[in-house]
N, C-alpha and C positions, 0 to 999 in steps of 0.2 A: 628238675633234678640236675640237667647240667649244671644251668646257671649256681648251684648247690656248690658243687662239686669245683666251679671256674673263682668263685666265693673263697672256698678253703686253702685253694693254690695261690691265690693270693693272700693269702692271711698268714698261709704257712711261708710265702716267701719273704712277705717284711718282718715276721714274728720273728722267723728261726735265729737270722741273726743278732737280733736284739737279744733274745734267751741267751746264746753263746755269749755273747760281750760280756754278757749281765755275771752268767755263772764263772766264766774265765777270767774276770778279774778279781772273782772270789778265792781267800786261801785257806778256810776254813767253813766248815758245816756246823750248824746247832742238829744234836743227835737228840730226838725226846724216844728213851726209854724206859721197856718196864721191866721189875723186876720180878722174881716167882711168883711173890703175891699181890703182884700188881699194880703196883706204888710205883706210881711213873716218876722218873729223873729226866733231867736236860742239861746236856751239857754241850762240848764243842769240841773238834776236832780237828786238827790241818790235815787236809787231802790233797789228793791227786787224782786226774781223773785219765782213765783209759777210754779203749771201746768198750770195754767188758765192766764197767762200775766204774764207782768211787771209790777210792784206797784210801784205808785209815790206820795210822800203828799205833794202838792202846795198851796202855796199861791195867791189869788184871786187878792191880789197887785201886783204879779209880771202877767208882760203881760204872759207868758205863757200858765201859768194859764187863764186869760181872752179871750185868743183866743181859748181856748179847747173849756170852755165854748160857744163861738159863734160862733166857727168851727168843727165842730171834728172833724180835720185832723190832722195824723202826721207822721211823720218819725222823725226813731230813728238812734244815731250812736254811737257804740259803738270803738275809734280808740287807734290804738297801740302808748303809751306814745312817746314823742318824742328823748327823751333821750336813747332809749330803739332799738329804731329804723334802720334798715341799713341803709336805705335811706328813704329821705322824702318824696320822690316822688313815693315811694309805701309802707305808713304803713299799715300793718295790719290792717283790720277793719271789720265791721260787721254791717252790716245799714240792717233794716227793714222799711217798710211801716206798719201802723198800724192801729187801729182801737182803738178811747180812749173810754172809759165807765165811767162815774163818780160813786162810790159808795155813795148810801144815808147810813148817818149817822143811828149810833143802831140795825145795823143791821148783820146777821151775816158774810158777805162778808164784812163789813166794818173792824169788829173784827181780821176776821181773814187777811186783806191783813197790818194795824197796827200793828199786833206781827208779822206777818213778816220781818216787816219796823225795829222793835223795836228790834229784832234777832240781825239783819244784822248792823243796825246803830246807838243800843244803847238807851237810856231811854233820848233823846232830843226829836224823834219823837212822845215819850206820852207828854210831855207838846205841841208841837205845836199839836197833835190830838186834842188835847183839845180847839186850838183856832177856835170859829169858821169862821172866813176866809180863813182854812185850808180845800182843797177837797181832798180825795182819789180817783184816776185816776186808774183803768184797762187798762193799754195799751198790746192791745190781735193783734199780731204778724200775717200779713197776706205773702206778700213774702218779700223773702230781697237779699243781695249779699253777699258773705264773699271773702275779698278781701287777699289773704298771700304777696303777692307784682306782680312784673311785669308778665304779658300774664296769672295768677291764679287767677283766679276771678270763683265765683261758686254760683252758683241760691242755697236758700236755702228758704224751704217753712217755714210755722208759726210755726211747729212743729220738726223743724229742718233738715230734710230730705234736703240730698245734690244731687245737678244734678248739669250735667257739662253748664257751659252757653255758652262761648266765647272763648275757646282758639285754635279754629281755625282761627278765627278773630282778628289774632291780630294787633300791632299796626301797621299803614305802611310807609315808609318812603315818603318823599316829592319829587318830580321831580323835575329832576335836571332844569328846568325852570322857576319855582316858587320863 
């Protein structure tokens, strides 16, 4: 059990900052949503990220937007460029399932997730604050995968804590029958 336990504290100490590099050079999320009757969309978004979530400011035209609203379901992915990549068939990535929060305007969670926004992406995000069919989204991180490529894939909870998932399972080849 120690030995367990001496296992994940090393796994969590080379993983974490690799996660971090990985998500902190990213400036946008792929958001896959659904909407009332279920009809999933995916789109993307430029974030910012706090302690408390992901911050996103949508517009209520784009369906994304519209489904938060009538769903609050989502999952997140953040994937390693394709250019950048060894193989396509295991980039890099980082996908959460999450929990959206809409932030009500004038408030001080509103304030403070828009100078975030505003930090990271520039004085565009104060004119659309401004518009109102523009929401600020808390997207609060509950578990996810972080994928480096083939057989490494790793649980990783909302707070980033790394556990190993699958790499005993891995892929298997097909019989020779099939």
């Amino acid at each position: 059990m120690a030995e367990h336990a001496e296992k994940q504290a090393r796994l969590q100490g080379r993983l974490e900052p690799e996660i971090r590099e990985f998500r902190d050079q990213m400036k946008t999320l792929l958001l896959a949503t659904v909407d009332a009757e279920g009809q999933p969309n995916v789109s993307y978004a430029p974030f910012a990220l706090r302690e408390d979530g992901y911050y996103i400011l949508i517009s209520e035209m784009a369906r994304h937007a519209r489904n938060l609203l009538a769903n609050p379901k989502v999952s997140l992915m953040m994937v390693e460029d394709e250019q950048n990549s060894r193989t396509l068939f295991a980039r890099k990535r980082l996908t959460f399932d999450a929990t959206p929060e809409r932030i009500a305007r004038n408030t001080d969670a509103w304030q403070l997730g828009v100078d975030a926004l505003t930090e990271r992406h520039g004085e565009t995000v104060t004119g659309l604050a401004n518009l109102s069919d523009f929401h600020l989204f808390r997207l609060v991180p509950i578990k996810g995968l972080f994928v480096k490529g083939f057989g490494q894939a790793f649980a990783v909870s909302g707070d980033d804590l790394v556990d190993v998932l699958h790499l005993t399972d891995g892929h298997k080849p097909m019989a020779a029958n099939q």
